[in-house]
N, C-alpha and C positions, 0 to 999 in steps of 0.2 A: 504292303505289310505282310512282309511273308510268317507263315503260322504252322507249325507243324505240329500232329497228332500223334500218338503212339496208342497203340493197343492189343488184344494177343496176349499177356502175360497172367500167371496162374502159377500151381502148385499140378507139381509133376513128379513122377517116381524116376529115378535114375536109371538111363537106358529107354526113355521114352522122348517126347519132340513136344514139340510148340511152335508156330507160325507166328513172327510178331510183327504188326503192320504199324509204316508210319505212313499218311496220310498227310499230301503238303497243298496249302495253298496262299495264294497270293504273291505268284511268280511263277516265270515260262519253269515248266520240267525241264527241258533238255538242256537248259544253261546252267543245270546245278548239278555239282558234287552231294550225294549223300553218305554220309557215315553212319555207322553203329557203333554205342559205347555203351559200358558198363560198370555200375559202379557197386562194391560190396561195402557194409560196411565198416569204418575205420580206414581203407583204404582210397589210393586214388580214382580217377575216372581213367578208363583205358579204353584204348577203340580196338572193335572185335571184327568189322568190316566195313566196306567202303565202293560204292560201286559210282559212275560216270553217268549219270541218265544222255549223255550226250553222246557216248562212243560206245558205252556197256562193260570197260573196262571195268574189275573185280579185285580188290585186294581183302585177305585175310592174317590174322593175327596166327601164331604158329598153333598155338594152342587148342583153336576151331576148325583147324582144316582138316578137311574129308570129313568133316561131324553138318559144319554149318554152313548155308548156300544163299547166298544176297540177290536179289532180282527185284526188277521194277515192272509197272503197267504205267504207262503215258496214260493211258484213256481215265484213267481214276486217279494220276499223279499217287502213285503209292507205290514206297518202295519196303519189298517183306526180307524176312532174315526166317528163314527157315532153320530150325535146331533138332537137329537128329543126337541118338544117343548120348542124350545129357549126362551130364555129373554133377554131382552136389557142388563142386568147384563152378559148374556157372552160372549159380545161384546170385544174385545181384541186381539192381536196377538198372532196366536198357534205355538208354536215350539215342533217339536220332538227332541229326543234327545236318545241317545243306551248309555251303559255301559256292557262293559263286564261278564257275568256269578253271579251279584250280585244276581238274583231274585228283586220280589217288595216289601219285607219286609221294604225296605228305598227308596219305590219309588219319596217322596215326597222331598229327599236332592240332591239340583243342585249340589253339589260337588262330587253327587257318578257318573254324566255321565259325559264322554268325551270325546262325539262328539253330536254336533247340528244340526239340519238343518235350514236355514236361515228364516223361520217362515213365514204363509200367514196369511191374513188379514181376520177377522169374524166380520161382523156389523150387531147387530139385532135392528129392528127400532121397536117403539113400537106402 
C-alpha cells in the first residue's frame, strides 16, 4: 500500500525559499518515478518537477528552472523540491505523487502516476 506524505509548506515573502519534503512509503524507492505538482486556485494541477529515484534523472517545468532543485535520500525514501527565489506566482498547493518505473520522459501527465500525497500549502506574499 504505497502512502506518500508531503510537508515544508508555509507563508514566505517573495525572493525567499522553502524546502518541501515528500515522505514515501510502502514500496522499493528505486523502482519509482516521483513527481511535483501544483495546484492554484480555480486552476488545473500542473507538474513543476519530476526526478527517477532509480537513475537520478531530473525534469523541470520552464517556469522553475534555475529557481527550483528536485532531489531524493534512499535512506529516508524522501524526495525534497527545494524553492529558491519565490514569486507570488508559485503560490499554490504542492502535491507529490510516484508512478511505477515510467522515468520523467512524461513526467508532466497526471494519468501516468498512481499514488498521491495529500499536498501542503505554499503562500508567497509579494
Amino acid at each position: 500500500d504505497v502512502q506518500l506524505v508531503e510537508s515544508g509548506g508555509g507563508l514566505v515573502q517573495a525572493g525567499g525559499s522553502l524546502r518541501l519534503s515528500c515522505t514515501g512509503s510502502g514500496f522499493t524507492f528505486g523502482d519509482y518515478t516521483v513527481g511535483w505538482f501544483r495546484q492554484a486556485p480555480g486552476k488545473e494541477r500542473e507538474a513543476v518537477s519530476c526526478i527517477s529515484t532509480e537513475d537520478g534523472e531530473t525534469a523541470y517545468v520552464d517556469s522553475v528552472k534555475g529557481r527550483f532543485a528536485i532531489s531524493s535520500d534512499t535512506a529516508t525514501k524522501t524526495v525534497y523540491l527545494q524553492m529558491n527565489s519565490l514569486k507570488p506566482e508559485d503560490t499554490a498547493i504542492y502535491y507529490c505523487a510516484a508512478t511505477y518505473g515510467v522515468g520523467c520522459a512524461f513526467y508532466s501527465e497526471r494519468t501516468f502516476y498512481n499514488h498521491w500525497g495529500q499536498g501542503t500549502q505554499v503562500t508567497v506574499s509579494s
